[in-house]
C-alpha positions as CSV (number, residue, x, y, z in Angstrom):
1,X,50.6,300.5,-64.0
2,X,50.7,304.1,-64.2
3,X,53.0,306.5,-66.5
4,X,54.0,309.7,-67.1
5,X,53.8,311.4,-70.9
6,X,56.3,314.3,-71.7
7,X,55.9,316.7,-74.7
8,X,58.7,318.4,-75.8
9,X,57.4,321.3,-78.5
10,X,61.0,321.4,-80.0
11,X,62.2,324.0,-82.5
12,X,61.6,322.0,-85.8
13,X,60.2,318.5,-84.3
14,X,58.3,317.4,-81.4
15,X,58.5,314.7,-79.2
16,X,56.6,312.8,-76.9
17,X,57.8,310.4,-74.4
18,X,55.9,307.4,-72.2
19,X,58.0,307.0,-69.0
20,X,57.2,304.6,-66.2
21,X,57.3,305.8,-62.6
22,X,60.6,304.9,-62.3
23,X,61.8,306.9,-65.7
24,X,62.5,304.0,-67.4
25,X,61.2,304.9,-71.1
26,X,58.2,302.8,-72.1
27,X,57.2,304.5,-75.7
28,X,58.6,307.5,-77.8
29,X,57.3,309.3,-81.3
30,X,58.3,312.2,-83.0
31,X,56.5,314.6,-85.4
32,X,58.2,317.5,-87.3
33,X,56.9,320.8,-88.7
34,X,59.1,323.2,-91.4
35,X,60.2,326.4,-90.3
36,X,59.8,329.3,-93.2
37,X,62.1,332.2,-93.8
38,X,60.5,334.1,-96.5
39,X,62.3,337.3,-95.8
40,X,65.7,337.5,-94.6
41,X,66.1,337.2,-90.8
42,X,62.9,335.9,-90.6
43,X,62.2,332.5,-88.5
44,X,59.0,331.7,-88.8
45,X,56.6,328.5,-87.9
46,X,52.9,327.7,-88.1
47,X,51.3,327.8,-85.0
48,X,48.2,325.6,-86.2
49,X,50.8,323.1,-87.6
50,X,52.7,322.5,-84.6
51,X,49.3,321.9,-82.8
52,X,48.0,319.3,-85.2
53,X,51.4,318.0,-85.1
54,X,51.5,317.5,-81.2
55,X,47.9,315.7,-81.1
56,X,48.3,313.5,-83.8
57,X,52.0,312.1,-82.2
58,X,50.7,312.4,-78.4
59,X,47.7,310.4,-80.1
60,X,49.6,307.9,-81.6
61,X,51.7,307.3,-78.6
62,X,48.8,306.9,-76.4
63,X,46.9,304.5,-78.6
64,X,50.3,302.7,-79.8
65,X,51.7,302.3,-76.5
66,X,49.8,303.4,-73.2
67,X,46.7,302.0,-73.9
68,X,48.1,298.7,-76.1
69,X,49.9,298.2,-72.8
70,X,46.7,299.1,-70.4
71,X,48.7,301.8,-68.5
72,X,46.9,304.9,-66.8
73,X,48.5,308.1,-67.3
74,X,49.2,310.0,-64.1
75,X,50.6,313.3,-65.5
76,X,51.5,315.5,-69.0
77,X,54.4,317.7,-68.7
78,X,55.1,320.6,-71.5
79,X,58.5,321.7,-71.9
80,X,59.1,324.0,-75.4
81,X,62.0,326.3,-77.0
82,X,62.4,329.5,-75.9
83,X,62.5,333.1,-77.2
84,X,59.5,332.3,-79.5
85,X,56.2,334.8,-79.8
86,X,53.0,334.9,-81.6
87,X,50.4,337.5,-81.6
88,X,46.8,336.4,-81.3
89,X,43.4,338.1,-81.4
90,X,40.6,338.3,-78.7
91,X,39.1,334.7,-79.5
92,X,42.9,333.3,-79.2
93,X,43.1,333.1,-83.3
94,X,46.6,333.3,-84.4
95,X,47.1,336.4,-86.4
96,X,49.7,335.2,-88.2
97,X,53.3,332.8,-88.1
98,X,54.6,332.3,-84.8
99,X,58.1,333.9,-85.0
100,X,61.4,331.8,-83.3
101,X,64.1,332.6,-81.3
102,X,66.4,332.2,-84.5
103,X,64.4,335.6,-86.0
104,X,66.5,338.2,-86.4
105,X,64.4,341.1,-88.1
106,X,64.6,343.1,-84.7
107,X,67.9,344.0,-84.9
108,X,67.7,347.5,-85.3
109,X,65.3,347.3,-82.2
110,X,68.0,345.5,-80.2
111,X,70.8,348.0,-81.3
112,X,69.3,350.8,-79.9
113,X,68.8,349.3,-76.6
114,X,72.2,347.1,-76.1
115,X,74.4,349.1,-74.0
116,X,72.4,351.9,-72.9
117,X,71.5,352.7,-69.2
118,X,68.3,350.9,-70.0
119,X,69.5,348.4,-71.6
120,X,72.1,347.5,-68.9
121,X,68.9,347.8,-66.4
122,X,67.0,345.1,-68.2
123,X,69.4,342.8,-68.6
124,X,70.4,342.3,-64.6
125,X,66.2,342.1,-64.2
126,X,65.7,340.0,-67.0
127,X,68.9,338.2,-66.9
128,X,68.6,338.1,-71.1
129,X,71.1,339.2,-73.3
130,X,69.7,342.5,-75.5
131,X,69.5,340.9,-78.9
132,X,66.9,340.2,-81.6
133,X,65.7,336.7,-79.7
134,X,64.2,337.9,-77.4
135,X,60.4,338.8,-77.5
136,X,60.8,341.6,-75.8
137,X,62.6,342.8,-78.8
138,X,60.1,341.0,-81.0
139,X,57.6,343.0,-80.1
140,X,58.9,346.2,-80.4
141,X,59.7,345.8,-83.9
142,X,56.4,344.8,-84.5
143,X,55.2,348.3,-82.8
144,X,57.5,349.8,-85.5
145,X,57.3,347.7,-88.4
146,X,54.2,345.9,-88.6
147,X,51.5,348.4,-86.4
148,X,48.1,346.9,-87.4
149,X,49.1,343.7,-86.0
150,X,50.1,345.2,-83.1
151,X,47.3,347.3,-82.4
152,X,44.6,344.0,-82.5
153,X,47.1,342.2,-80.4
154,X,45.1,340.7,-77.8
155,X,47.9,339.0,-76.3
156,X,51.8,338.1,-76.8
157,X,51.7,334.1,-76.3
158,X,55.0,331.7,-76.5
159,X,54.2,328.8,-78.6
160,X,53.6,326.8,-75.4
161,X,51.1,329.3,-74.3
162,X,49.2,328.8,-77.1
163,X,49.3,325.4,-77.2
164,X,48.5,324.9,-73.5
165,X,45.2,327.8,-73.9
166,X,44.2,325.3,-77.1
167,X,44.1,322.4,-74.7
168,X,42.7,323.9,-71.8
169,X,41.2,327.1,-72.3
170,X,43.7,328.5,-70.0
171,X,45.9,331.6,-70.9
172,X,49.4,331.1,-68.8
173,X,52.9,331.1,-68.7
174,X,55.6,329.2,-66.7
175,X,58.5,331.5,-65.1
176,X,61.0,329.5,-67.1
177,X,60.0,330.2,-70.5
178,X,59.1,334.1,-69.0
179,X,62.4,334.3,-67.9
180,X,63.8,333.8,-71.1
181,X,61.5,336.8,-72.8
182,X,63.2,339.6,-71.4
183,X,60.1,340.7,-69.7
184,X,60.2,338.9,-66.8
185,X,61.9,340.6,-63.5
186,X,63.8,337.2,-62.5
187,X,64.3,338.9,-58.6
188,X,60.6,339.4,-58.0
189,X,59.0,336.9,-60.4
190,X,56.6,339.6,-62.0
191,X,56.3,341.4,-65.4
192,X,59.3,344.0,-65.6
193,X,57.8,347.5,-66.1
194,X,60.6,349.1,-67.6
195,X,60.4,346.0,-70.2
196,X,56.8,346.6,-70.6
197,X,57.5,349.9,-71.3
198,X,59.8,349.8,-74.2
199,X,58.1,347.1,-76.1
200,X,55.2,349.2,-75.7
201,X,52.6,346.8,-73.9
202,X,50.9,346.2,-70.6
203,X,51.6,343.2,-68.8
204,X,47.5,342.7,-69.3
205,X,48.2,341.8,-72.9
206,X,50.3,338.8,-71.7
207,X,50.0,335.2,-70.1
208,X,49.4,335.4,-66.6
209,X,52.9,334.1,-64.6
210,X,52.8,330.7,-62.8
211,X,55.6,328.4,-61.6
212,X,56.8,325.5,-63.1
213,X,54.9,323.3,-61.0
214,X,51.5,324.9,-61.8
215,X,48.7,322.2,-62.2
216,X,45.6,323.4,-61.5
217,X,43.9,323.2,-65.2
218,X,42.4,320.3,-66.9
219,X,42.0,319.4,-70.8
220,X,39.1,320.5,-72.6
221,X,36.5,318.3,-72.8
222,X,36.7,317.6,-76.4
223,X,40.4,316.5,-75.8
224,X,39.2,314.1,-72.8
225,X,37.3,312.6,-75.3
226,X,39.5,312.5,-78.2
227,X,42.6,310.8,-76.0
228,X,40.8,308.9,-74.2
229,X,42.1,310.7,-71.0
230,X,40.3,311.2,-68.0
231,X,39.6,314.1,-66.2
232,X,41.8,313.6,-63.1
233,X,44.9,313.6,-66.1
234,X,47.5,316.2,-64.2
235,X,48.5,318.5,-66.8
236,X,51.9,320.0,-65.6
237,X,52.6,323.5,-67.3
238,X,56.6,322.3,-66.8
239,X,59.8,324.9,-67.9
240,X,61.8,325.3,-71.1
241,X,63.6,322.9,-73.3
242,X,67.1,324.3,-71.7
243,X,66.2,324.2,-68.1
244,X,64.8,320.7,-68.3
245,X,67.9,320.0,-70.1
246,X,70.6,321.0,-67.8
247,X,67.7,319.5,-65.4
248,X,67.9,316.1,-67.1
249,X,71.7,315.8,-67.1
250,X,72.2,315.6,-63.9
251,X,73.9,318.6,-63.6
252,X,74.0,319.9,-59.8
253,X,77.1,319.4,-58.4
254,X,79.7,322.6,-58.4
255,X,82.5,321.8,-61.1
256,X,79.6,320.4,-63.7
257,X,78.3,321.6,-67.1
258,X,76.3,320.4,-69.7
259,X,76.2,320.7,-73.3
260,X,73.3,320.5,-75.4
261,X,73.6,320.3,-79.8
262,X,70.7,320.0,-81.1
263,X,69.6,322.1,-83.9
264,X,71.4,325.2,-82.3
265,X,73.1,324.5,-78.8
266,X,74.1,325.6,-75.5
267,X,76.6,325.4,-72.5
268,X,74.9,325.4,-69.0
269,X,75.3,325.7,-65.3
270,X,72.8,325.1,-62.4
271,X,73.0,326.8,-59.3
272,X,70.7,329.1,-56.6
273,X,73.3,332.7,-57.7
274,X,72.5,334.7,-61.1
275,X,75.8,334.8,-62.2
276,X,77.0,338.7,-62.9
277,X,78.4,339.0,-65.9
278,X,79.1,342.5,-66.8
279,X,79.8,341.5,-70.4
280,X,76.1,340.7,-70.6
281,X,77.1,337.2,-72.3
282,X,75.7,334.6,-70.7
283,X,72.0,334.1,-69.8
284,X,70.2,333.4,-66.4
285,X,67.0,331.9,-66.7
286,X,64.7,330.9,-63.7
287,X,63.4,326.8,-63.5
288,X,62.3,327.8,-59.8
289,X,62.5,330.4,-57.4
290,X,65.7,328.8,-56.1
291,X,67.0,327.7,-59.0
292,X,68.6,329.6,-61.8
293,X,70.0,328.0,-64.9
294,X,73.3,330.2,-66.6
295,X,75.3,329.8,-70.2
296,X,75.0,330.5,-73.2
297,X,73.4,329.6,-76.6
298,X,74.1,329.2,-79.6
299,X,72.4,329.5,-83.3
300,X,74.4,327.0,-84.9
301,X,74.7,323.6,-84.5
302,X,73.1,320.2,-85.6
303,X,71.1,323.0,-88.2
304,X,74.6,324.3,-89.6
305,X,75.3,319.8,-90.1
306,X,72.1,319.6,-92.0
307,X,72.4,322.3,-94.3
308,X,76.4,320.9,-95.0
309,X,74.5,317.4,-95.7
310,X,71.9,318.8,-97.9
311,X,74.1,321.4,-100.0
312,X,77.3,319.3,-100.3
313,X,76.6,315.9,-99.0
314,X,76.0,313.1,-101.9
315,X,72.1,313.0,-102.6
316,X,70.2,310.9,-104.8
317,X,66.7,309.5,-104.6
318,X,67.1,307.7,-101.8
319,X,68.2,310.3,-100.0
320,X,68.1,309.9,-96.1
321,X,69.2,312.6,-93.7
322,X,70.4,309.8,-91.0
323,X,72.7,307.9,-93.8
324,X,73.9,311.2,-95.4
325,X,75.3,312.2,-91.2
326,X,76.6,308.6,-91.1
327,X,78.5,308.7,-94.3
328,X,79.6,312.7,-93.8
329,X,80.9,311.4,-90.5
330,X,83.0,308.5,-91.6
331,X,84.5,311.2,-94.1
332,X,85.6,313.7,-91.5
333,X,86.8,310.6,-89.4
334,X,90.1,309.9,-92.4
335,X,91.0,313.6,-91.8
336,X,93.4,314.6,-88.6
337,X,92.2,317.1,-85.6
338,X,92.6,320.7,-87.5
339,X,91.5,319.6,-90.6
340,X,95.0,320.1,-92.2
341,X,94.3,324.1,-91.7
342,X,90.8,325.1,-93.1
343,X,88.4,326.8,-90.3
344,X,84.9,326.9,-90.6
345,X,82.9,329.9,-88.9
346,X,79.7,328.8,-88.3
347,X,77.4,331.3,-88.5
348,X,74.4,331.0,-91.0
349,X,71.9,331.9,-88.5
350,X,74.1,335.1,-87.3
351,X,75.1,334.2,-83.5
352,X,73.9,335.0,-79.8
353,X,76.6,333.8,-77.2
354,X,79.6,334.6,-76.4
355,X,79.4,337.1,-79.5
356,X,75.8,338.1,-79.9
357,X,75.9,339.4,-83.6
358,X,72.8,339.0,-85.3
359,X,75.1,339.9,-88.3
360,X,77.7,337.7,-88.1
361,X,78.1,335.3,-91.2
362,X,79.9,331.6,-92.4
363,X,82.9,331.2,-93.6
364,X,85.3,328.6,-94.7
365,X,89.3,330.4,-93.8
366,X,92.2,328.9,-95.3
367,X,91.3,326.6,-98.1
368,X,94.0,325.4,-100.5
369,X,94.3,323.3,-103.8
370,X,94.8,320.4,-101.4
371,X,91.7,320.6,-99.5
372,X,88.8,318.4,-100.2
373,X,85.4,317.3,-99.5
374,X,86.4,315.0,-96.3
375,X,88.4,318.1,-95.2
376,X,85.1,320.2,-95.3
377,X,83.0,318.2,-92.9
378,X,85.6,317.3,-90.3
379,X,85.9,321.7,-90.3
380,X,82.1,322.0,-90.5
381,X,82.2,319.7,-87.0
382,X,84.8,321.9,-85.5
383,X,83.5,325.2,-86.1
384,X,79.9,324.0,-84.7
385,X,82.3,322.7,-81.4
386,X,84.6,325.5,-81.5
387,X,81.9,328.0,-81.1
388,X,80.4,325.7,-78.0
389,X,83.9,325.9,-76.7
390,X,84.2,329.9,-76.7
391,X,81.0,329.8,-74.7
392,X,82.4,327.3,-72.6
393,X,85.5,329.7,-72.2
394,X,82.8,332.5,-71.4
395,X,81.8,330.4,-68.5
396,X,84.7,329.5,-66.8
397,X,85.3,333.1,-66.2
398,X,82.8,333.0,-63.1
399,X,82.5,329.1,-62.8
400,X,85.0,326.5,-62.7
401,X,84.4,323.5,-64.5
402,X,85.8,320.6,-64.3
403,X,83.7,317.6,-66.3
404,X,80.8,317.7,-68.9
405,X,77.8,315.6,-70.0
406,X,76.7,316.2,-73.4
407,X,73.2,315.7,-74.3
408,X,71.4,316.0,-78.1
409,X,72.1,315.0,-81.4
410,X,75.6,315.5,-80.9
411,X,75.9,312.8,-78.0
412,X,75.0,309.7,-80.2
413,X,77.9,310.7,-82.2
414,X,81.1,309.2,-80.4
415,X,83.4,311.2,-83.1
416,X,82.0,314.5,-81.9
417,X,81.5,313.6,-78.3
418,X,85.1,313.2,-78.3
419,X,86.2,316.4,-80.4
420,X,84.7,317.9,-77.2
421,X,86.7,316.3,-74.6
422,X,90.2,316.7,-76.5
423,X,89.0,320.6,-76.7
424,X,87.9,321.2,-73.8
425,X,90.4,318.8,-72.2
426,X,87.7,317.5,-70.0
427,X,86.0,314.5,-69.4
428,X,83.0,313.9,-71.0
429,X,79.9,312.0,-69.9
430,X,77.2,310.8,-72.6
431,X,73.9,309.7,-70.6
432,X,72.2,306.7,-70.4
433,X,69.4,308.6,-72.1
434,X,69.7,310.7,-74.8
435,X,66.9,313.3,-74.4
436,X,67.7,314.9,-71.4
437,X,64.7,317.4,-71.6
438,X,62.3,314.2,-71.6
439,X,64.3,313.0,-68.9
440,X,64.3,316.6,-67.3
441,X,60.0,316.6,-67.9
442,X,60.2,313.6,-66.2
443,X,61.9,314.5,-62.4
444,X,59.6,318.0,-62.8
445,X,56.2,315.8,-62.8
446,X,57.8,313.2,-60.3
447,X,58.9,315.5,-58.1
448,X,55.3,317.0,-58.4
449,X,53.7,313.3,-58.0
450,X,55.9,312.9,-54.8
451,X,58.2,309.9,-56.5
452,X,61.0,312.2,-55.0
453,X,61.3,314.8,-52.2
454,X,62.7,317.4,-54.5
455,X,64.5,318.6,-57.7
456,X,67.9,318.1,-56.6
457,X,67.0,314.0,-55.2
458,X,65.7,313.8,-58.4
459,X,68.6,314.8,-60.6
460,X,70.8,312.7,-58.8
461,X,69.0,309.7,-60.3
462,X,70.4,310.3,-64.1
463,X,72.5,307.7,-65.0
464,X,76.2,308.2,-66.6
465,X,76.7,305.9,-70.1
466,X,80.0,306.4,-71.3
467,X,82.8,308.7,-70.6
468,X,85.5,309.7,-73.0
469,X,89.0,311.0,-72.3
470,X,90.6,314.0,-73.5
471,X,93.6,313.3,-75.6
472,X,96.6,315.9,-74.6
473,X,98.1,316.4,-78.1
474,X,94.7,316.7,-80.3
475,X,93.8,319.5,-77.3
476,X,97.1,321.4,-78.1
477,X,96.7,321.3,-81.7
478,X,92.7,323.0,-81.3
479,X,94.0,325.3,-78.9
480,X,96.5,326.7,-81.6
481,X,93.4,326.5,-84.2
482,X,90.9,328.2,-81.8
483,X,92.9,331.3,-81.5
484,X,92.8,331.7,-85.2
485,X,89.1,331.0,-84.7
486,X,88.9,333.6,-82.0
487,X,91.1,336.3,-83.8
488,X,89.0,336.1,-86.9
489,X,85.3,336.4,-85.3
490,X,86.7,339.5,-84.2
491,X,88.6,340.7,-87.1
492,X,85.7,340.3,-89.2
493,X,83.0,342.0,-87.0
494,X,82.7,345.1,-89.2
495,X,82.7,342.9,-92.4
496,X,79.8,341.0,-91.2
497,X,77.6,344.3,-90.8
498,X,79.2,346.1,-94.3
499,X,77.8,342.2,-95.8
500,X,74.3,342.9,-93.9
501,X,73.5,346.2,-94.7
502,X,74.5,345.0,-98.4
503,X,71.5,342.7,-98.2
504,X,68.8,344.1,-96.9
């Protein structure tokens, strides 16, 4: 029997999947590397660690699973986050961290550019928001801040770049993660020149553009040898984590969104229109020349949990992450919708949509004697969702939406699931698998294998788990909450620079 593998080079984990030809999930591991801020802003991850990391799990998979159960692989598909960028020499060596979408050290960079004439320009090419995510701002400020390193720059790689060029020697890039770079023109599938232009490069000293499907390299022939993989292997470049995603959800249909919280989050829309949004506040990101995948992301989410359970959550030496979410959960669970007043802004990682303030800071509003810990968490968990449901809001300006499936970390937890659907007063749909990007890595390579006639056959085969009901009177009470959420973000915009300038 034959299977597919999927390898999802996540933001602090990745994760390999083993499906069978008819997506039913055969094996999964997971392998996780630390992400560094030595400086503030910075994001960084190493590029060798991540590599290790991904051959030692796809290993283990392989030897664990596929070949304990005597199953051929037909195809590998990639997916990886976006916005991320790492400089390497003429032999391909790293010349230093690879930097993340959650770096924020270009934001003098990205202030120049936001709302100028030029800026405006790139963002209908690009369909990417001006802000310090983007390698297209990355770059620049390392033109202006770190110019050695720039000037022996052979090439500007994404993280999947470099791990694909390690495996196969080839030096590429899919249009969905180039669409999310602000250098890609996302009308005539090339290298934007007025992008190229203000980070200062030629399109020479990046990946050469391919489509999603692209399959025409093969693994070195030290990695044949080491998986135990043969030659006629198809190694599918595949797209980004969020187009896979939204892919994987089986999100198609006009009316539908999908939500993703993970570490940070987003709210999505697939159509074949880049949605025009004169605010500059949502994204449009190619998975195919057709197809165009819009919303908005954000920083925070299952990240702004974590730090809450590792700051104030009860640890001891037996401290496990999983119990401490459990435990926080059951908390926030004895406290009613609103959290008896307190708001939490969630913004430890600044924000990109609907705000995109690289400045913008946390805050717990309205605390009183009676407050405590249980009171905390449950506003921790409706900050994160109140911040997904501004985007949402953002979105339903140009789209009309009328149910949701939810996908991530976020989805296993019933509790949140249904914060979403009594704020959004929507149904929500959890899926019958929780990863939708593996899901989504697997329609790509069966669509590319034949198993179905195209993308949008294939997403109608994601199966529906559970849906949960909006409840009329907890919506009412966070619609009175958001506003005070809403008025506050932007009461507090100058505050968050005066705090940022402060720490520099």
């Amino acid at each position: 029997m034959n299977c597919i593998i999927t390898i999802e080079l996540g933001t602090n984990a990745v994760r390999v999947f083993a499906f069978d030809l008819k997506g039913e999930v055969i094996g999964f591991k997971k392998g996780t590397y630390p992400t560094f801020h030595e400086h503030p802003d910075h994001s960084e991850q190493d590029p060798e660690q991540m590599f290790i990391t991904m051959l030692y799990v796809l290993k283990k998979l392989l030897n664990e699973v596929v070949y304990a159960a005597k199953l051929e692989v037909s195809c590998i598909c990639f997916s990886s986050s976006m916005h991320s960028l790492l400089a390497v020499d003429k032999d391909g060596i790293p010349l230093g961290n690879a930097i993340t979408w959650a770096d924020n050290r270009g934001k003098k960079e990205a202030g120049t550019l936001k709302g100028t004439a030029l800026g405006n320009a790139l963002y209908e090419a690009t369909g990417t928001p001006i802000h310090p995510m983007s390698p297209l701002v990355k770059i620049a400020w390392l033109r202006n801040n770190d110019p050695e390193r720039f000037k022996i720059t052979h090439k500007f790689l994404s993280i999947k770049s470099y791990i694909i060029q390690q495996l196969t020697g080839t030096c590429i890039i899919d249009h969905s993660i180039a669409s999310a770079t602000g250098l890609m023109n996302i009308h005539s599938m090339e290298w934007d020149r007025s992008a190229l232009d203000f980070a200062g490069i030629s399109a020479q000293r990046l990946p050469d553009l391919v489509p999603v499907f692209f399959s025409d390299i093969k693994l070195k022939r030290e990695y044949q040898n080491s998986l135990r993989l043969s030659s006629a292997v198809k190694i599918l470049i595949g797209s980004s984590d969020g187009c896979l995603a939204t892919l994987g959800a089986g999100v198609w249909d006009a009316g539908r969104a999908t939500i993703t919280i993970e570490d940070s989050g987003a709210f999505r829309v697939i159509g074949k229109e880049v949605i025009n949004d004169p605010m500059q506040q949502l994204f449009n990101y190619r998975l195919t020349n057709e197809l165009v995948v819009s919303g908005g992301p954000t920083n925070n989410g299952g990240v702004i949990f974590e730090w809450f359970a590792n700051q104030l959550g009860e640890q001891g030496s037996s401290y496990d992450i999983d119990q401490a979410f459990n435990m926080l959960i059951r908390e926030a669970s004895t406290v009613p919708a609103g959290s008896d007043g307190l708001l939490f802004l969630p913004y430890l990682l600044g924000e990109r949509a609907p705000i995109w303030n690289a400045n913008a800071r946390g805050c717990y509003f309205g605390l009183h004697i009676r407050h405590e810990r249980q009171h905390m968490i449950r506003a921790t968990i409706e900050g994160i969702l109140f911040e997904m449901f501004s985007i949402g809001k953002t979105m339903e300006a140009h789209r009309k939406i009328e149910s949701l499936s939810i996908n991530g970390s976020f989805a296993s937890i019933p509790f949140c699931t249904q914060m979403i659907a009594d704020m959004f007063n929507r149904p929500v749909n959890t899926l019958s698998h929780g990863d939708s990007i593996g899901v989504g890595a697997f329609l790509l390579s069966a669509t590319d294998l034949g198993i179905f006639s195209d993308l949008e056959t294939a997403s109608k085969q994601v199966r529906m788990h559970q849906t949960f009901l909006p409840d009329a009177k907890a919506h009412d009470i966070y619609q009175q909450y958001f506003r005070i959420f809403e008025n506050l973000i932007k009461k507090l915009g100058d505050e968050f620079d005066d705090l940022a300038s402060l720490s520099v």
